[in-house]
C-alpha atoms as an extended CHARMM CRD file, in Angstrom:
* protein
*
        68  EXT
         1         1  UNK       CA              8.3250000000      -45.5250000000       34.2050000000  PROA      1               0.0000000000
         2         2  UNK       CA              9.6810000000      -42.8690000000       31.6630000000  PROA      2               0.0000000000
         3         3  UNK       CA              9.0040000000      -45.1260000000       28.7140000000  PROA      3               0.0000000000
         4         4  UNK       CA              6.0070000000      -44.7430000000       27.5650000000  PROA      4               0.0000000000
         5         5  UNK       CA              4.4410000000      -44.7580000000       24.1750000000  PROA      5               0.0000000000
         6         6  UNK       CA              4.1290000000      -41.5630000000       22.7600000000  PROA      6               0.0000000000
         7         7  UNK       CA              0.7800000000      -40.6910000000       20.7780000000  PROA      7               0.0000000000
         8         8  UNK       CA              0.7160000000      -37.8460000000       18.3160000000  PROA      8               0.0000000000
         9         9  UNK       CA             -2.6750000000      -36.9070000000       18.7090000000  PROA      9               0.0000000000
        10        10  UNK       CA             -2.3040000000      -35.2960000000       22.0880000000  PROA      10              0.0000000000
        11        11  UNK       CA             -0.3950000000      -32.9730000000       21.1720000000  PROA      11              0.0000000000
        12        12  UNK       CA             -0.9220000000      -32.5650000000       18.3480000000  PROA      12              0.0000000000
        13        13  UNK       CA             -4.5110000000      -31.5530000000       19.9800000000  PROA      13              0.0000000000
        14        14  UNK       CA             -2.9490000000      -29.4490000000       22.8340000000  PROA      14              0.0000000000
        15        15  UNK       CA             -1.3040000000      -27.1270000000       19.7760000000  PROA      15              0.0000000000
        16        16  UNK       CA             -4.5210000000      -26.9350000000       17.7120000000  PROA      16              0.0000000000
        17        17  UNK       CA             -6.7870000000      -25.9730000000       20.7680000000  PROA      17              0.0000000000
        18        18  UNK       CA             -5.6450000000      -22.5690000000       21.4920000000  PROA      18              0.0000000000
        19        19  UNK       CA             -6.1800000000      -22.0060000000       17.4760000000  PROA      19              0.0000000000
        20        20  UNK       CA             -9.8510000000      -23.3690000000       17.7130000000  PROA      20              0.0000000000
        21        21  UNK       CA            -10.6560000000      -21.7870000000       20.8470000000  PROA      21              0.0000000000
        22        22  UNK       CA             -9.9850000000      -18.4130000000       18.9830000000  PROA      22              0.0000000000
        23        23  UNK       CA            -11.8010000000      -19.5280000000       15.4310000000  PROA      23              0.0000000000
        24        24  UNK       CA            -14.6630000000      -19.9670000000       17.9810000000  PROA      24              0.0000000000
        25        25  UNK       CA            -15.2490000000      -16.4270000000       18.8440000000  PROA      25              0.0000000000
        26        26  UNK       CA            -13.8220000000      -14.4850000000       16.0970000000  PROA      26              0.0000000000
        27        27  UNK       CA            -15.3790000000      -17.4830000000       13.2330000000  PROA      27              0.0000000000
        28        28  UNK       CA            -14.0660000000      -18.4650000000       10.7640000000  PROA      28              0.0000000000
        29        29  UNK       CA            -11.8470000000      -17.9600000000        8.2920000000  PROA      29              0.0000000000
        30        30  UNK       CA            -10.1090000000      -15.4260000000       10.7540000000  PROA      30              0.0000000000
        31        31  UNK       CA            -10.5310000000      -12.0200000000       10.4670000000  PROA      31              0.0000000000
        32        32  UNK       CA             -7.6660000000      -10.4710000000        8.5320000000  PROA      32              0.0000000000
        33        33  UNK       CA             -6.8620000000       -7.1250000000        7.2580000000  PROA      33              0.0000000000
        34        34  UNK       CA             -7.3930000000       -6.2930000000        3.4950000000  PROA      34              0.0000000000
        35        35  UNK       CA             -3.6040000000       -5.6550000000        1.8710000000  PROA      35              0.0000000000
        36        36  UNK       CA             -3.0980000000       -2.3940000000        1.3050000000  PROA      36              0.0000000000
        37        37  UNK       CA             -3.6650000000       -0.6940000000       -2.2610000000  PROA      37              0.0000000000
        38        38  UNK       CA             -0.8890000000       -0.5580000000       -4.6300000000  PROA      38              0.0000000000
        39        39  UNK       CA              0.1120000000        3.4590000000       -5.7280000000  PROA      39              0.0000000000
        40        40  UNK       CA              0.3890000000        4.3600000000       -8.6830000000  PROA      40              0.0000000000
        41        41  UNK       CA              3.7140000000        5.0450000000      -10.3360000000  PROA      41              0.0000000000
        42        42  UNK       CA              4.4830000000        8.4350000000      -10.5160000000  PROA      42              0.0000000000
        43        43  UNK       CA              3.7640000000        9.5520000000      -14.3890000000  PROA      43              0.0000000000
        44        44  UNK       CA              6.4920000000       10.9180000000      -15.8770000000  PROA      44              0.0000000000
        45        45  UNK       CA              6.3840000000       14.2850000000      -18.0740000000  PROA      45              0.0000000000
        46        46  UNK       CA              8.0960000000       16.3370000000      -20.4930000000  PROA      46              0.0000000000
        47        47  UNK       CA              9.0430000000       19.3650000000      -20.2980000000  PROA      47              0.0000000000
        48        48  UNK       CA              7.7160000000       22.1290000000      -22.3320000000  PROA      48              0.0000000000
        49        49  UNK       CA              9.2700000000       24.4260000000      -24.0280000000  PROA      49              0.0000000000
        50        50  UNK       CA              8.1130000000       28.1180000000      -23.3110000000  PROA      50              0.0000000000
        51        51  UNK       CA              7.1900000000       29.4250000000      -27.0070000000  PROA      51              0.0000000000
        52        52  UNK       CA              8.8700000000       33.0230000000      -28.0680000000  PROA      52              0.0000000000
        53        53  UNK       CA              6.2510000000       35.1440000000      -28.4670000000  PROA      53              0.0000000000
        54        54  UNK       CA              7.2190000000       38.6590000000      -30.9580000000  PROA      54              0.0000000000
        55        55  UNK       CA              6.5550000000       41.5190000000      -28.6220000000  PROA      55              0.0000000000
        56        56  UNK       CA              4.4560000000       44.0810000000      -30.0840000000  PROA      56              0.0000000000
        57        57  UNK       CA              5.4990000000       47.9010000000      -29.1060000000  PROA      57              0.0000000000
        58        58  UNK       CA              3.4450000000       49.0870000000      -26.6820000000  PROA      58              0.0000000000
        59        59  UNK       CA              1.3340000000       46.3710000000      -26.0790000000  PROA      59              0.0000000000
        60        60  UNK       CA              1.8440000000       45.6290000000      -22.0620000000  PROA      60              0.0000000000
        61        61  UNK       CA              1.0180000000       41.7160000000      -21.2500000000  PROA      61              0.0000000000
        62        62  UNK       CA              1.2700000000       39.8800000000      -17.6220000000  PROA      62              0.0000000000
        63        63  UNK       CA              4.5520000000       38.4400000000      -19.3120000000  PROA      63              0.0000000000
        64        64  UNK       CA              6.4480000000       41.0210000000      -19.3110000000  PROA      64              0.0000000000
        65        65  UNK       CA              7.3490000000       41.9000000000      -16.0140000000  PROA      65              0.0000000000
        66        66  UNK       CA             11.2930000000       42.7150000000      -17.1990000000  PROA      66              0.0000000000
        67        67  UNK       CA             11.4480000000       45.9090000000      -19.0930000000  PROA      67              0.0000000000
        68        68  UNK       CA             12.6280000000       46.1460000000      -22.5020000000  PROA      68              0.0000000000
């Protein structure tokens, strides 16, 4: 009674119907998600060095906020 010949097409169907079923009402190929963008690498700079300026006497700039 328990041996019987196995057939791989019903399950095989019985796996793949839940898969169609959904293909049916979303269509097909499946709705997926675009991946998401790639960022930039951070860009990398150098540090500048603050040029000494010769102070003129009595000439008052928005540098000089330290007296002398």
């Amino acid at each position: 009674m328990l041996k019987q010949k196995l057939n791989w097409r019903r399950p095989l169907f019985y796996l793949l119907l839940p898969i169609l079923f959904i293909m049916v009402f979303l269509g097909f190929p499946l709705p997926v998600a675009p991946p998401p963008k790639i960022k930039p690498g951070q860009e990398i700079s150098a540090t500048v060095k603050k040029k000494k300026r010769k102070r003129v006497p009595g000439l008052v700039t928005q540098d000089d906020d330290e007296p002398g």
